[in-house]
C-alpha positions in Angstrom: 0.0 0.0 0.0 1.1 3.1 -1.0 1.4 5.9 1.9 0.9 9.7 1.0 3.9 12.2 0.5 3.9 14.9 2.7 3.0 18.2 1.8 5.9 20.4 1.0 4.5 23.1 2.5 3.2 21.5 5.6 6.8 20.3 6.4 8.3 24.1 5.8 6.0 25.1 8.4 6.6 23.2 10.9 10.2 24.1 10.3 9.6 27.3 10.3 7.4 27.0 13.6 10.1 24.4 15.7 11.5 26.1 18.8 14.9 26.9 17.9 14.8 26.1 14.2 17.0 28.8 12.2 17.4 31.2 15.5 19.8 33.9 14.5 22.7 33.8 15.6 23.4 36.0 18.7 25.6 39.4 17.9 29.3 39.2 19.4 29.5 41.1 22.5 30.7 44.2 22.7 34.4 44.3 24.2 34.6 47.8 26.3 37.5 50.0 25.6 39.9 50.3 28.5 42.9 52.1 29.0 45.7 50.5 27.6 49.8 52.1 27.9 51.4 52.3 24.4 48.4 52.4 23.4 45.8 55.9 22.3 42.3 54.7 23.2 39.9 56.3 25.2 37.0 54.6 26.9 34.1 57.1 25.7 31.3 54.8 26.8 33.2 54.6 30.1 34.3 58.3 31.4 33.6 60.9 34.2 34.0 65.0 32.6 34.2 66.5 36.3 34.6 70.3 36.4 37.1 70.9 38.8 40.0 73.4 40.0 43.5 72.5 39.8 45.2 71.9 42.7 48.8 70.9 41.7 50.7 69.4 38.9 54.3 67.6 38.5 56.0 67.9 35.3 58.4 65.3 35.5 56.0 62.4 36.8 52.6 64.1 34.4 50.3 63.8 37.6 48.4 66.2 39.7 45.5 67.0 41.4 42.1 68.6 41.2 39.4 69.6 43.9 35.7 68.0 42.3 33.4 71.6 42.5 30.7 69.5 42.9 31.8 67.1 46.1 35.0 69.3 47.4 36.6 65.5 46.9 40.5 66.3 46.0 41.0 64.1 42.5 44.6 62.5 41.9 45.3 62.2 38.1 48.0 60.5 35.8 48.0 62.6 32.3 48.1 59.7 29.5 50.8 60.8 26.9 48.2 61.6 24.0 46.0 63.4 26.8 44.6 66.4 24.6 45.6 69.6 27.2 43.4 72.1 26.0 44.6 75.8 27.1 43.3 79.0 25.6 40.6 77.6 23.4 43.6 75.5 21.4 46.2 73.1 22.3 48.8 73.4 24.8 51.0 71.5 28.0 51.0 71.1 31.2 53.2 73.8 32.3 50.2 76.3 30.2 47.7 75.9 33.2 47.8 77.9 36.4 47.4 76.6 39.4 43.8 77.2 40.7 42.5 77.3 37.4 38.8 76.3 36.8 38.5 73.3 34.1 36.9 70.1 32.7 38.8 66.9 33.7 38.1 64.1 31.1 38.8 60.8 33.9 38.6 57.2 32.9 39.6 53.8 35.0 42.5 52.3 35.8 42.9 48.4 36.2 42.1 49.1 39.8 39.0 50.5 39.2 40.3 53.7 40.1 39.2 57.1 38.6 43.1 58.8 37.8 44.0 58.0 33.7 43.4 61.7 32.5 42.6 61.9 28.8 41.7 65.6 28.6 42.2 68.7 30.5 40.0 71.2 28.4 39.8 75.0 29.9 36.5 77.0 30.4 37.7 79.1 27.6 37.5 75.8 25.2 34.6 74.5 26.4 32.6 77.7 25.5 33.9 78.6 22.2 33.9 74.8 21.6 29.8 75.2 22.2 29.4 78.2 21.4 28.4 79.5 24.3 28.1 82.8 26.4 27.3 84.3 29.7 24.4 86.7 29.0 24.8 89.4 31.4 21.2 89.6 33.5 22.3 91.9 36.5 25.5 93.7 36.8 26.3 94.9 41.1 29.0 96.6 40.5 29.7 97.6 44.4 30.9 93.7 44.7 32.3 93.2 41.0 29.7 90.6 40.5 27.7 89.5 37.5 24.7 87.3 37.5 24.6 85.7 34.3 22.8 82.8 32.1 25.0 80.4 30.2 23.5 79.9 26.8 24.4 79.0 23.0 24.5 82.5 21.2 21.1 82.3 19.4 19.3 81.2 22.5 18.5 78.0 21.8 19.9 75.7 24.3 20.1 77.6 28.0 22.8 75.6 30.2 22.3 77.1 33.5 20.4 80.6 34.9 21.5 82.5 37.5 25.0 82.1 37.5 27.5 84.2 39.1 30.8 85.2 37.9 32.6 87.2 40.4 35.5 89.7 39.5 38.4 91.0 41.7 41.6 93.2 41.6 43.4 90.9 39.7 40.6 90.5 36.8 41.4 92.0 33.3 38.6 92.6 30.9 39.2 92.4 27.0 37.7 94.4 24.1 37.8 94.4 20.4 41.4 92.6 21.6 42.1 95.6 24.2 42.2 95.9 27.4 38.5 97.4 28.8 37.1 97.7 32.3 34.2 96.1 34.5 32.1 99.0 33.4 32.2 98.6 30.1 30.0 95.5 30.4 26.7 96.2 29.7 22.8 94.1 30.4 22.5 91.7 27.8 26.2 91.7 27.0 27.8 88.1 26.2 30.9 87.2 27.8 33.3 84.8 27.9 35.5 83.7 30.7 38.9 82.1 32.4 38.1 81.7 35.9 39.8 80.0 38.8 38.0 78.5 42.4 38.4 79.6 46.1 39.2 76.1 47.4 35.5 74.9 47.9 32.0 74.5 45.8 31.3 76.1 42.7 32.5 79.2 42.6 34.0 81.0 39.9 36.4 84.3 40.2 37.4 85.6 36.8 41.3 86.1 36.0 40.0 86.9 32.1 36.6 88.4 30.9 36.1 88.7 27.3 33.8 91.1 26.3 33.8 90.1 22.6 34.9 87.0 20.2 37.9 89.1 18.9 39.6 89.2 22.5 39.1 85.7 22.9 40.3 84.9 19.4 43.5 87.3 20.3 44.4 84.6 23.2 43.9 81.6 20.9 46.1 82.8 18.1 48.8 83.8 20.9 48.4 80.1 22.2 48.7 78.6 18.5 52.3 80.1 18.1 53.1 79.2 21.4 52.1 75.6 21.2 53.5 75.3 17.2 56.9 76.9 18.4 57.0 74.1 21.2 56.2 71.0 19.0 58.8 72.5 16.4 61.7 73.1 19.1 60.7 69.6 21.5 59.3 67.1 18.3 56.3 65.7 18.0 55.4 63.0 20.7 53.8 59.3 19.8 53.9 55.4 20.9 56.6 53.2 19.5 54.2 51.0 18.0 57.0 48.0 16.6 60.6 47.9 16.6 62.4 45.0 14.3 65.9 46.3 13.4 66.1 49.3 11.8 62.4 49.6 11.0 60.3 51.5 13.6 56.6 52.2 13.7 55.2 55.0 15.5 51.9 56.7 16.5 52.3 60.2 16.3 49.9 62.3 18.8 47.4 64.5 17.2 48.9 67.7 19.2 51.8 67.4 17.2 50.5 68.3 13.2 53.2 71.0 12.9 55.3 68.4 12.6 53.1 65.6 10.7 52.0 68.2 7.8 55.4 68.3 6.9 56.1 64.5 7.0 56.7 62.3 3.1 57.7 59.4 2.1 61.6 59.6 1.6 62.4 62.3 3.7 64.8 62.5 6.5 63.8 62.9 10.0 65.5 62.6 13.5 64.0 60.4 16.2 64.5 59.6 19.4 63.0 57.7 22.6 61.5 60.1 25.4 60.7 59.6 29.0 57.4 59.5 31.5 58.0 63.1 31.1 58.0 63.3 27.4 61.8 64.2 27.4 64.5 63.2 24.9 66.2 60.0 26.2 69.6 60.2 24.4 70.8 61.3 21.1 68.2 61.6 18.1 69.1 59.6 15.5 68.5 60.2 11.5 65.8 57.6 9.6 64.2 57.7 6.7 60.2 58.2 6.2 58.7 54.7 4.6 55.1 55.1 5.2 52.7 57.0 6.8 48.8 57.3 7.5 46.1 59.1 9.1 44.6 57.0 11.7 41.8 59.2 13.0 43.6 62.5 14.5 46.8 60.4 14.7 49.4 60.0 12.1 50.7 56.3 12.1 54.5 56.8 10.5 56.7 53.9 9.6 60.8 54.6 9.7 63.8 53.2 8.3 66.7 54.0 11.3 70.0 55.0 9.8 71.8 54.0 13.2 70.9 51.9 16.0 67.3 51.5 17.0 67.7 49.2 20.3 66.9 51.9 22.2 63.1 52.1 21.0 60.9 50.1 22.9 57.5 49.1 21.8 55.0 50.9 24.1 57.5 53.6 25.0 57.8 57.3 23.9 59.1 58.8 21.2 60.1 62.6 20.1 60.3 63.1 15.9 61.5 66.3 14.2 61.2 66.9 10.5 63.9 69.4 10.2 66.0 68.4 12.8 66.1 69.1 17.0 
């Protein structure tokens, strides 16, 4: 006797219906970023920006401290070579920020679970032009030097904070059309932007700098620039020693350094040499030739023929490169 096929469609559907016929398969799990020396990552699903005054800083080590404004807790840091140091509304060092001053302090993790790998230090004056934001002047009491202010975008529309104070003292200088001006030049209505510094506890801010106008600000930044350029150009451009197998070397070049990397091509001659904790030369720059390089996000990956010896270069450590020569 002859038994009946089975529908092909019957037997697709109850395929189709099985528990666990065709399940998809689940989506690899996302590794977190993490703090890793030699390497430049930084953990931006993982990160506290903690406005905070500085409390101290040591160039030689690239650690300090900084008071939270919000808890009074006192912060330790360690700066991460490729930390971006933002000073002036531009890039800068360590030695550009004053002690006391008021900024945002990009923190991430370390394997302890600790809060002290610094990744940014970016100064008020950043942060605003950055956002384009002002303090709109609401009330001007000009018995204490203070301003009460709200902290917008320019046009209006986004409002930060209201009723902010910004308080001014001997030792503040107010900027014009890029000259200096005085506290009662400032007018209701008027947009400002600041550098201030705390008085040891909550959120307080005392003005060193009040910019009356985008032109004073912008004559600090361009100041900055040349500062910062003439630096790279005189101390190298810092990055990672990425690989080391006899004469070839392969370095990450931090972003902070593009003086430098604009200038880099295949077949020139450059001088390298390993650096410190503290970013210093260690020993005498050597001559190598330019093989390769790449833009990997803001950082320029560069790979080197070494005319002399290139023991000295460890993978994970610190190098300095000039273009024209230290």
């Amino acid at each position: 006797m002859k038994l009946p096929q089975p529908c092909p469609f019957l037997l697709l559907w109850v395929l189709l219906m099985a528990p666990g016929t065709f399940r998809a398969a689940d989506p690899p799990a996302k590794v977190p970023l993490k703090i890793t020396p030699g390497k430049v990552i930084i953990p931006f699903d993982k990160m506290r920006r903690i406005w905070g005054e500085l409390i101290s800083i040591d160039q030689a080590t690239r650690t300090g401290t900084f008071r939270n404004e919000s808890t009074d807790e006192v912060m330790r840091f360690t700066v991460m070579p490729y930390a971006e140091l933002l000073h002036h509304a531009t890039n800068g060092d360590l030695q550009d920020f004053r002690v006391g001053e008021r900024a945002i302090f990009r923190m991430h993790e370390n394997e302890k679970g600790e809060w002290v790998w610094l990744t940014y230090i970016q100064d008020e004056m950043n942060m605003m032009n950055g956002h384009g934001e002002y303090f709109f002047v609401d009330q001007i009491d000009a018995a204490s030097g203070e301003l009460t202010t709200t902290w917008a975008k320019g046009d209006l529309t986004f409002v930060r904070e209201k009723g902010v104070t910004i308080s001014t003292d001997k030792d503040t200088r107010f900027w014009k059309a890029g000259l200096p001006a005085a506290f009662s030049d400032i007018k209701p209505g008027d947009k400002l932007r600041t550098k201030t510094h705390g008085v040891g506890k909550g959120r307080v801010r005392v003005a060193w700098e009040v910019f009356l106008d985008d032109e004073s600000l912008r004559k600090f930044q361009t100041e900055q620039k040349a500062v910062h350029e003439a630096r790279i150009l005189k101390e190298g451009a810092a990055g990672y020693v990425d690989a080391r197998e006899g004469q070839n070397l392969e370095l990450t070049l931090f972003n902070e350094g593009e003086v430098q990397v604009k200038r880099l091509k295949p077949g020139i001659t450059v001088h390298v040499v390993p650096a410190g904790v503290d970013r210093k030369p260690v020993g005498t720059p050597v001559a190598a030739t330019v093989a390769q390089l790449k833009m990997s996000g803001r950082q320029c990956l560069v790979s080197l023929t070494v005319a002399g010896d290139g023991s000295g270069f460890q993978p994970a450590g610190l190098a300095r490169l000039w273009v024209d020569g230290p």
